[in-house]
C-alpha positions as MATLAB code, in Angstrom:
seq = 'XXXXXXXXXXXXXXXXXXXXXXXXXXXXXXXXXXXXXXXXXXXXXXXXXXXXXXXXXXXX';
ca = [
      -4.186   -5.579   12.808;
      -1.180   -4.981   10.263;
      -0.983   -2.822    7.416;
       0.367   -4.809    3.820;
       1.445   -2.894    0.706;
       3.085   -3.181   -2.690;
       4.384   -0.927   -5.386;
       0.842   -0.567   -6.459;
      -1.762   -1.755   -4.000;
      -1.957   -1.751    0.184;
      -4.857   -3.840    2.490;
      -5.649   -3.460    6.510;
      -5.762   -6.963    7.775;
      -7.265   -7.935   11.183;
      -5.412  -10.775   13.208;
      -8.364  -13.785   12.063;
      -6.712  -12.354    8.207;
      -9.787  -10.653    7.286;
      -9.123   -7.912    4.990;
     -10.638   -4.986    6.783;
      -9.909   -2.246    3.487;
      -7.905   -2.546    0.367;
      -6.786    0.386   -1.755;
      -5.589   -0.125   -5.292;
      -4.014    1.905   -7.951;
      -4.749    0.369  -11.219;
      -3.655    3.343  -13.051;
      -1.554    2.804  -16.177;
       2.387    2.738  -14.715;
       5.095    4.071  -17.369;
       8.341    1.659  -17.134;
       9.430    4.713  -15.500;
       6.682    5.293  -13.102;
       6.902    1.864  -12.169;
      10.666    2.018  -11.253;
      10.132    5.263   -9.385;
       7.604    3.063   -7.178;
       9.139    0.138   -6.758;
      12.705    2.359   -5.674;
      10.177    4.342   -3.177;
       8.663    1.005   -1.626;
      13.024   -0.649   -1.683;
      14.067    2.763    0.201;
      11.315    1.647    3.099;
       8.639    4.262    2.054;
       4.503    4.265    1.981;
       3.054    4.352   -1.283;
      -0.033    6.736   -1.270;
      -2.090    3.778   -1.093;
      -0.696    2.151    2.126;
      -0.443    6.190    3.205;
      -4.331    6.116    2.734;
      -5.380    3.226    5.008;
      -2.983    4.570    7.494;
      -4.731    7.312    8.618;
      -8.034    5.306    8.361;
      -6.661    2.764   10.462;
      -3.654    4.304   12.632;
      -3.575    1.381   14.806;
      -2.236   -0.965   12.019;
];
């Protein structure tokens, strides 16, 4: 099981590649908001999305 994120989204994946939970944020992003993301995710950091399906699934 492996945890995949994005600047905006994040999905628990089983090893057949079944998605086991997805979380998206399809908020409205500023240019600005975006860029903060996108610097957070470059810098090696969770979004709250990929933060979220860790604790559901700590194993991933």
């Amino acid at each position: 099981m492996w945890l995949w994120y994005s600047w905006q989204s994040a999905a628990v994946v089983n090893q057949n590649g079944d998605f086991l939970d997805i979380e998206v944020n399809d908020g409205n992003f500023s240019v600005q908001g975006a860029k903060e993301r996108l610097q957070l995710v470059a810098q090696g950091h969770l979004p709250p999305e990929a933060k979220l399906l860790l604790e559901r699934f700590p194993e991933a």
